[in-house]
Gaussian input, Z-matrix of N, CA and C with variables (Angstrom, degrees):
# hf/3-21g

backbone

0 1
 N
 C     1     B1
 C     2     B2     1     A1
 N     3     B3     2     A2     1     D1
 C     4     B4     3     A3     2     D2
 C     5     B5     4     A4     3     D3
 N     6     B6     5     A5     4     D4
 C     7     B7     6     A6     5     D5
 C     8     B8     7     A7     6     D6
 N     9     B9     8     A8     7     D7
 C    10    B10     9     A9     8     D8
 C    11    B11    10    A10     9     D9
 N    12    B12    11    A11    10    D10
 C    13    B13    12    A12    11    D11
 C    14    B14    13    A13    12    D12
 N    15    B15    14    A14    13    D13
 C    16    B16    15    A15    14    D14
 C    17    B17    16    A16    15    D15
 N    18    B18    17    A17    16    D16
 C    19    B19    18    A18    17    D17
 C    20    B20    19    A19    18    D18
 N    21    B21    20    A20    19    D19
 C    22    B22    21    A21    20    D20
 C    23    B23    22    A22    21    D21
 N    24    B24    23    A23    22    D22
 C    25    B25    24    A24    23    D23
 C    26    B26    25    A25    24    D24
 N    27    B27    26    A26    25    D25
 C    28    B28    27    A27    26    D26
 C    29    B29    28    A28    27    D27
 N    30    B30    29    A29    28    D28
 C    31    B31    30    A30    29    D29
 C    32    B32    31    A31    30    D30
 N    33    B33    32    A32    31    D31
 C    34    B34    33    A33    32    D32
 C    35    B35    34    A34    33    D33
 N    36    B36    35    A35    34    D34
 C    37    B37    36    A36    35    D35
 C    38    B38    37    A37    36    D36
 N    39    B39    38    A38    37    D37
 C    40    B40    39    A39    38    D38
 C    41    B41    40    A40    39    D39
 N    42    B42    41    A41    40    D40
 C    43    B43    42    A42    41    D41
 C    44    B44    43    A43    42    D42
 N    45    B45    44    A44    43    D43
 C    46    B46    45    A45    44    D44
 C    47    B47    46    A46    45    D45
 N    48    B48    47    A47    46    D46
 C    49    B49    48    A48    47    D47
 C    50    B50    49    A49    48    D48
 N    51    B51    50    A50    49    D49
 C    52    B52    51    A51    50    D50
 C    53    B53    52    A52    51    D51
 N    54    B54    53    A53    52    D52
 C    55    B55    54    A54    53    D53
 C    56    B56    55    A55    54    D54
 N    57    B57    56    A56    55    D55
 C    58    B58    57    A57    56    D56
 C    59    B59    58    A58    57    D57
 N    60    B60    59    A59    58    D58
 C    61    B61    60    A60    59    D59
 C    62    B62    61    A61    60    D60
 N    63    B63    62    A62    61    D61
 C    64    B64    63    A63    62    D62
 C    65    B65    64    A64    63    D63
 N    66    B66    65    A65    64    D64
 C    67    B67    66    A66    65    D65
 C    68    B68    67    A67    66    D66
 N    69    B69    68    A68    67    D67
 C    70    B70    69    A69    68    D68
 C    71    B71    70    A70    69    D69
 N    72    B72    71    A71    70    D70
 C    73    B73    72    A72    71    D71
 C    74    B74    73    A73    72    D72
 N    75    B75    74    A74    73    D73
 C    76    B76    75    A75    74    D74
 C    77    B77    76    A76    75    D75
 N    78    B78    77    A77    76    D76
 C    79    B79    78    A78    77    D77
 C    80    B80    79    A79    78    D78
 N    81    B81    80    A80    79    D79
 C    82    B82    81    A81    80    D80
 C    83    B83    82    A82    81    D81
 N    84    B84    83    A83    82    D82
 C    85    B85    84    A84    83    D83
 C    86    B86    85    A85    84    D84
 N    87    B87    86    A86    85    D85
 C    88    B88    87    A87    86    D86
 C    89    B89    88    A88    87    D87
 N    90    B90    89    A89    88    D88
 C    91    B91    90    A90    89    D89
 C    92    B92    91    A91    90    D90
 N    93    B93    92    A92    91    D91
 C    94    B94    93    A93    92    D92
 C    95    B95    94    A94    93    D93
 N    96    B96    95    A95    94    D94
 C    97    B97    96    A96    95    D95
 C    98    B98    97    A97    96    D96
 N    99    B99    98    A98    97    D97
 C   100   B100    99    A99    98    D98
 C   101   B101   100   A100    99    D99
 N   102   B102   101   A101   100   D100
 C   103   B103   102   A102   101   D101
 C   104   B104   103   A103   102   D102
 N   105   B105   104   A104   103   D103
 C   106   B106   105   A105   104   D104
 C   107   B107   106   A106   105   D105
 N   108   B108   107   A107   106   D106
 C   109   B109   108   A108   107   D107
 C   110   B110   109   A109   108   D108
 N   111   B111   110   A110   109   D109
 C   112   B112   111   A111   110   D110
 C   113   B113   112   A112   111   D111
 N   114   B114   113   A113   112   D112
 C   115   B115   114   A114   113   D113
 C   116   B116   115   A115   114   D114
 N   117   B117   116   A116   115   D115
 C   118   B118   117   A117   116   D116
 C   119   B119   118   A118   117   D117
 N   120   B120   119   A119   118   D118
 C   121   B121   120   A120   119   D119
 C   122   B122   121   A121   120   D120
 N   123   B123   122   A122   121   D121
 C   124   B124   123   A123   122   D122
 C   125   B125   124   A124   123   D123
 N   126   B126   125   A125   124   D124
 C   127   B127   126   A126   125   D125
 C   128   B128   127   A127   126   D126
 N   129   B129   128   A128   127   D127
 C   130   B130   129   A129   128   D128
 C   131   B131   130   A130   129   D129
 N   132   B132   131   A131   130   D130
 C   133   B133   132   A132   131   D131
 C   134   B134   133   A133   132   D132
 N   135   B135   134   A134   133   D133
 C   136   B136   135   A135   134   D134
 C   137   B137   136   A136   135   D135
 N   138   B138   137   A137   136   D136
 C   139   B139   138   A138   137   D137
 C   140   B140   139   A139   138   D138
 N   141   B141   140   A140   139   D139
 C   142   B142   141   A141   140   D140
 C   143   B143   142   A142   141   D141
 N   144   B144   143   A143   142   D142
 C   145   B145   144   A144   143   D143
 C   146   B146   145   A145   144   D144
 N   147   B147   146   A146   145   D145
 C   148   B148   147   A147   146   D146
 C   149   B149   148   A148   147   D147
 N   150   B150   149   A149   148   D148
 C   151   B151   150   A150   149   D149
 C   152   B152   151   A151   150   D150
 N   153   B153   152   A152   151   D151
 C   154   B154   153   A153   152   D152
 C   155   B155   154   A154   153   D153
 N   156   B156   155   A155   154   D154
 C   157   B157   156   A156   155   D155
 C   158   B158   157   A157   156   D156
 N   159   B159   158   A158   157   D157
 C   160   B160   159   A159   158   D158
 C   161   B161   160   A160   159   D159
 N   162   B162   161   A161   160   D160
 C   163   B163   162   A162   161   D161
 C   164   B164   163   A163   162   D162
 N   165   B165   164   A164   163   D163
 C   166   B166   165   A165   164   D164
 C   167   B167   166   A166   165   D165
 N   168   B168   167   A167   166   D166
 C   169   B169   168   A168   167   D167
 C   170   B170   169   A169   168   D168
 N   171   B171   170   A170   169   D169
 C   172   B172   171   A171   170   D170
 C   173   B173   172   A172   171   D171
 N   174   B174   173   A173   172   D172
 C   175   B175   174   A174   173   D173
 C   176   B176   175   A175   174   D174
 N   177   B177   176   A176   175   D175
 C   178   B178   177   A177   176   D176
 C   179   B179   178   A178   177   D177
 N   180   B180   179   A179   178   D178
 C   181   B181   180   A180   179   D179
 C   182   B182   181   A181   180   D180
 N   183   B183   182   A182   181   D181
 C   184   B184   183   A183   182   D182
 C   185   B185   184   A184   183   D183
 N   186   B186   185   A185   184   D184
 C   187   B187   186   A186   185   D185
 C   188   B188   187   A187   186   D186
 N   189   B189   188   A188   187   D187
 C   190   B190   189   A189   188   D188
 C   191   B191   190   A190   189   D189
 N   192   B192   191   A191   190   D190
 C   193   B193   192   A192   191   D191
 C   194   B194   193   A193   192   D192
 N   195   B195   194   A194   193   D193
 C   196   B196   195   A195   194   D194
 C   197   B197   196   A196   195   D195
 N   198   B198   197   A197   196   D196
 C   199   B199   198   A198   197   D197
 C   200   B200   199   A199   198   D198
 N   201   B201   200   A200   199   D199
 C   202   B202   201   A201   200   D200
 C   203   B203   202   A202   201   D201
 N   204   B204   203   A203   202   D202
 C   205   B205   204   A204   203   D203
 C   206   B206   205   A205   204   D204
 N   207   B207   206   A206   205   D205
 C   208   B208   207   A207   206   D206
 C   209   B209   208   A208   207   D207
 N   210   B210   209   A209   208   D208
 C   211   B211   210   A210   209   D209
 C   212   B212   211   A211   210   D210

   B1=1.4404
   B2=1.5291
   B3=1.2061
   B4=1.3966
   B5=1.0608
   B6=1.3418
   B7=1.3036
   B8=1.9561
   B9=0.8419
   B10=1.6809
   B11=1.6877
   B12=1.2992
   B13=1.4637
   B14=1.6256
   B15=1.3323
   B16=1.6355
   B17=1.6664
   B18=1.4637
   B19=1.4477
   B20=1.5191
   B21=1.5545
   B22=1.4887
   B23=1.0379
   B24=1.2487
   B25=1.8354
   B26=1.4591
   B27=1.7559
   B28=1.5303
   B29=1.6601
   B30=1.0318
   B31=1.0627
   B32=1.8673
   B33=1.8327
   B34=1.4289
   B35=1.6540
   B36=1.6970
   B37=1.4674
   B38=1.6194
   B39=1.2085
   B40=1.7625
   B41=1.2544
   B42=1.4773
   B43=1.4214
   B44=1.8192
   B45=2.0816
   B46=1.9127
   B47=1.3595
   B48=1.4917
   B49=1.9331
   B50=1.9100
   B51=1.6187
   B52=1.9354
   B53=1.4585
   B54=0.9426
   B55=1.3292
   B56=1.2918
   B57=1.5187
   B58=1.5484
   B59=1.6748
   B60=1.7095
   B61=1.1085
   B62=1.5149
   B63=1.8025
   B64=1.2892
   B65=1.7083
   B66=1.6059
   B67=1.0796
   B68=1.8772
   B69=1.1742
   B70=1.9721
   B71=1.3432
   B72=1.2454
   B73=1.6827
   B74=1.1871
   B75=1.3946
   B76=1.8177
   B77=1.7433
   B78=1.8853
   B79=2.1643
   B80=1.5273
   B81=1.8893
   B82=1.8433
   B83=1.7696
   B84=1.2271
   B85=1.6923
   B86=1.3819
   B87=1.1389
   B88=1.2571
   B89=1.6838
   B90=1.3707
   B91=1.8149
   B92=1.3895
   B93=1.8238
   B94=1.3308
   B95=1.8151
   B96=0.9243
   B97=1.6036
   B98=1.2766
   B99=1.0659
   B100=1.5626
   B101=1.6794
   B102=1.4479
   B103=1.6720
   B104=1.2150
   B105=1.6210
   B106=1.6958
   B107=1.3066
   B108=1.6337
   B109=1.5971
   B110=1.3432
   B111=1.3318
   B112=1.5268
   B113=1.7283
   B114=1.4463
   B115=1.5288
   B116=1.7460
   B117=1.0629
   B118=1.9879
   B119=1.6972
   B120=1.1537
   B121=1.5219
   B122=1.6283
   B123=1.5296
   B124=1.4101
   B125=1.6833
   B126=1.5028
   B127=1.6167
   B128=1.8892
   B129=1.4540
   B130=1.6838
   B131=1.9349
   B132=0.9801
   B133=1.2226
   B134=1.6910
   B135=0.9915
   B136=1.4292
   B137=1.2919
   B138=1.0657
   B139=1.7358
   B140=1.4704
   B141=1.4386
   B142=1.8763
   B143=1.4946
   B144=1.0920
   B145=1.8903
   B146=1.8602
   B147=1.2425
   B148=1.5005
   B149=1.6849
   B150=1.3556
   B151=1.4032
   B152=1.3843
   B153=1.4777
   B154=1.2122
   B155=1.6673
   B156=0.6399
   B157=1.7843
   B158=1.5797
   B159=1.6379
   B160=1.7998
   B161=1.4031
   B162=1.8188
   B163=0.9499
   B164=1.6506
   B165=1.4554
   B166=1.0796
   B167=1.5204
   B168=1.5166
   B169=1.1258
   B170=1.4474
   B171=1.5013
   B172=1.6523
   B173=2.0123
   B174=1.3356
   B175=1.5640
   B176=1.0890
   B177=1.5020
   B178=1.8004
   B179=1.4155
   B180=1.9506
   B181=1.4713
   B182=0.8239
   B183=1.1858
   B184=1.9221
   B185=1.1758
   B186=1.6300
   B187=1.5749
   B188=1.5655
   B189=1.1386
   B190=1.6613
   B191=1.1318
   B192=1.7389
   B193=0.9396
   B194=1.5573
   B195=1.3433
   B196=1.6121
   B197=1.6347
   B198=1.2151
   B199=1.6237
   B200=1.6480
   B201=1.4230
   B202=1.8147
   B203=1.9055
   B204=1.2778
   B205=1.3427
   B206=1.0146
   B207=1.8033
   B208=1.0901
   B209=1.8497
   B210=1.0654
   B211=1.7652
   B212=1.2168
   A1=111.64
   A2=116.55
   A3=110.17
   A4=111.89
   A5=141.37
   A6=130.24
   A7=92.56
   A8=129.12
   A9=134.24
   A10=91.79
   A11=125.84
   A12=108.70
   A13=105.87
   A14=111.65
   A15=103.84
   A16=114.76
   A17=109.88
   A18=101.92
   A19=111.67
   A20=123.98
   A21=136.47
   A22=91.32
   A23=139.01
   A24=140.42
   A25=103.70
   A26=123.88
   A27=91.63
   A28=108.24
   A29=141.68
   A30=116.98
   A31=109.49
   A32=104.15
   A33=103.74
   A34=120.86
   A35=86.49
   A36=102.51
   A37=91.15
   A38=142.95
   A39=136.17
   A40=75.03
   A41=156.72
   A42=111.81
   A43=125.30
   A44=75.02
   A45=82.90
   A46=115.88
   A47=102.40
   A48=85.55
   A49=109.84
   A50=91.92
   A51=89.64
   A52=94.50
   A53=153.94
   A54=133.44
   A55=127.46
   A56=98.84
   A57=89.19
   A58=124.13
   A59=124.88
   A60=135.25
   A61=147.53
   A62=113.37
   A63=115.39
   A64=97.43
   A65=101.73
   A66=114.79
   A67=96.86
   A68=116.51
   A69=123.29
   A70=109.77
   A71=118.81
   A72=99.39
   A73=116.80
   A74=133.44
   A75=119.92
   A76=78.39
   A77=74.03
   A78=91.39
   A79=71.98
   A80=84.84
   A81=90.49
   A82=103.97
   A83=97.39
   A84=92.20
   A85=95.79
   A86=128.36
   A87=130.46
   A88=128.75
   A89=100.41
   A90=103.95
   A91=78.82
   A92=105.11
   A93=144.68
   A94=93.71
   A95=124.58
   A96=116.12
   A97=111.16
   A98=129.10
   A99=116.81
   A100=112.52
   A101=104.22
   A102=113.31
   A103=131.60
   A104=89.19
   A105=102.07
   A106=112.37
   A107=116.30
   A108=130.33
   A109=104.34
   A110=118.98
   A111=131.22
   A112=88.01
   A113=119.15
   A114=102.55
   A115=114.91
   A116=104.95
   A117=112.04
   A118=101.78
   A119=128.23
   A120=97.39
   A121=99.47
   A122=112.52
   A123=118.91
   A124=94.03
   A125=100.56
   A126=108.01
   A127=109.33
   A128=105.21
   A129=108.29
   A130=74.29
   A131=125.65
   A132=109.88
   A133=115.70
   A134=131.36
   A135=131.81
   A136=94.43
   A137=145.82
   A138=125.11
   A139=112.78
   A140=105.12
   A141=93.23
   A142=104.66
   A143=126.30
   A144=135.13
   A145=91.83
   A146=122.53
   A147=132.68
   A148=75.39
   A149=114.96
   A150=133.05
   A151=118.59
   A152=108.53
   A153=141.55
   A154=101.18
   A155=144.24
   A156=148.25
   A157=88.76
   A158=93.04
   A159=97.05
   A160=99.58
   A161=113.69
   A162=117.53
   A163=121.67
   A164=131.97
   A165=137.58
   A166=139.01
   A167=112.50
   A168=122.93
   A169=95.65
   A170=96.95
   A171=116.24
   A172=107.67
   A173=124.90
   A174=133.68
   A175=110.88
   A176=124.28
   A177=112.27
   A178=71.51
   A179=83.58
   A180=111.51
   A181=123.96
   A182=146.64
   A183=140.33
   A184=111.72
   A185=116.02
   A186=112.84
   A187=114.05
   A188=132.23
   A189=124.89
   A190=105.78
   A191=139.89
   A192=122.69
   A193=127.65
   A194=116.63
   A195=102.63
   A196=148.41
   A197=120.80
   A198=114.37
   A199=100.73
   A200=94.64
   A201=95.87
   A202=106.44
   A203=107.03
   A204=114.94
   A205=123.08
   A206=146.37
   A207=122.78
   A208=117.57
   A209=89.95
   A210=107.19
   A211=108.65
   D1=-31.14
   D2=177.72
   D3=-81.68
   D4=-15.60
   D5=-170.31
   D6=-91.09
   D7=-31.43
   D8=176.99
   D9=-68.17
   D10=-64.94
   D11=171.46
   D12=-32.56
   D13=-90.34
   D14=-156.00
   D15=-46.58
   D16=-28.64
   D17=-176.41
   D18=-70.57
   D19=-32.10
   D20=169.35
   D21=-52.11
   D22=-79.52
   D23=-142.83
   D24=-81.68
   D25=-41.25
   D26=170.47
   D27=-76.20
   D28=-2.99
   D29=-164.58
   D30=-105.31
   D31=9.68
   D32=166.54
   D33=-116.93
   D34=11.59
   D35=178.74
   D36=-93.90
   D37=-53.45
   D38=-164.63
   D39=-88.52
   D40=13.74
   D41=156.35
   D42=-87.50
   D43=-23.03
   D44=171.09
   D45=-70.07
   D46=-28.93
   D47=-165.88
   D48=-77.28
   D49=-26.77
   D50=175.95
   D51=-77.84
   D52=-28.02
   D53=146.99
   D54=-26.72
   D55=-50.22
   D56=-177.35
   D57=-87.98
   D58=-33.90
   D59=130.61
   D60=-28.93
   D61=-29.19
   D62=178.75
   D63=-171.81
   D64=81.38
   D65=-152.56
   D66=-69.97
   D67=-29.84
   D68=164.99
   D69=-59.42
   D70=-1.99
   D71=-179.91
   D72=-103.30
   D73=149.20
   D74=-170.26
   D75=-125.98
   D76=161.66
   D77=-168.56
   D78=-124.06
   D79=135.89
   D80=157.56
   D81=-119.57
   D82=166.32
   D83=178.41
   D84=-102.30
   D85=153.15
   D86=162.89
   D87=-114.74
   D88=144.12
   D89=-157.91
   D90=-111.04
   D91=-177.73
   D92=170.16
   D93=-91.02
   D94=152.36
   D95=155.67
   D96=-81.73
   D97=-0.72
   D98=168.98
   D99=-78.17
   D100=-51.42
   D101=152.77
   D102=-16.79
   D103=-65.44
   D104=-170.09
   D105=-59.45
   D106=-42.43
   D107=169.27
   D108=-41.95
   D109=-70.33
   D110=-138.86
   D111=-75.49
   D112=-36.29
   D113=-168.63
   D114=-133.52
   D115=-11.51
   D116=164.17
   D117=-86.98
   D118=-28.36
   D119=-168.24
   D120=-98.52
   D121=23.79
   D122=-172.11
   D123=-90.92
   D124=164.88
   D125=168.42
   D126=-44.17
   D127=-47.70
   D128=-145.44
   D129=-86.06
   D130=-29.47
   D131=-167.88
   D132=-74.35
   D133=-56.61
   D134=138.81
   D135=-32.46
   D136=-111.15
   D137=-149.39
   D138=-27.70
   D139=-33.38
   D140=-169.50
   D141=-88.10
   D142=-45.96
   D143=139.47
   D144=5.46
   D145=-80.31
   D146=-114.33
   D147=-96.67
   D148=-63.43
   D149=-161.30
   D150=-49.19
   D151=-46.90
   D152=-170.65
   D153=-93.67
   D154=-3.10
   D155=-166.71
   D156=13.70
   D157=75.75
   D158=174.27
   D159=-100.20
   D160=147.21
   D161=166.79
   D162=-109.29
   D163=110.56
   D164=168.95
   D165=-85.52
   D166=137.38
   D167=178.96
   D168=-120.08
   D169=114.90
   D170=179.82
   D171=-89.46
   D172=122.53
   D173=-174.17
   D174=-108.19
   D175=147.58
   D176=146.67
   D177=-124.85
   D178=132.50
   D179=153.18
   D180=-90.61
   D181=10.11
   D182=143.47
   D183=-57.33
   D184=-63.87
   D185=169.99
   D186=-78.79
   D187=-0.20
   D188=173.17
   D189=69.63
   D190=1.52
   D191=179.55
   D192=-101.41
   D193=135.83
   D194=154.10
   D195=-13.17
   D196=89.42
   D197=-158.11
   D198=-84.49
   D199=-36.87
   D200=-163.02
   D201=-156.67
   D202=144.32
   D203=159.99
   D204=-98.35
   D205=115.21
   D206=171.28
   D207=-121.38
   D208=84.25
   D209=-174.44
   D210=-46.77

């Protein structure tokens, strides 16, 4: 849980300041897909999803590839 704290809070702290600098640009945070499982498809994770108008880019880093966009 703490590591989802700091990644939540830095990642709504650089969203205000590119907000305020380049107000067209959107920040996504980016997960592991194992992450995203274990804590976005959870209740609190959808709540923080919804609450947070977080935008995610879901990864597997074994294959390096892109799993999911979630704008």
């Amino acid at each position: 849980m703490a590591d989802l704290k700091d990644a939540i809070g830095g990642f709504i702290m650089y969203r205000a300041v590119i907000h305020r600098l380049e107000p067209e640009r959107r920040l996504y945070l980016a997960v592991r897909d194992s992450v995203f499982t274990a804590l976005f498809e959870e209740p609190i994770g959808k709540l923080l999803i919804e609450t947070e108008n977080l935008k995610l880019l879901v990864f597997n880093p074994e294959t390096e590839r892109i799993i999911q966009w979630i704008p």
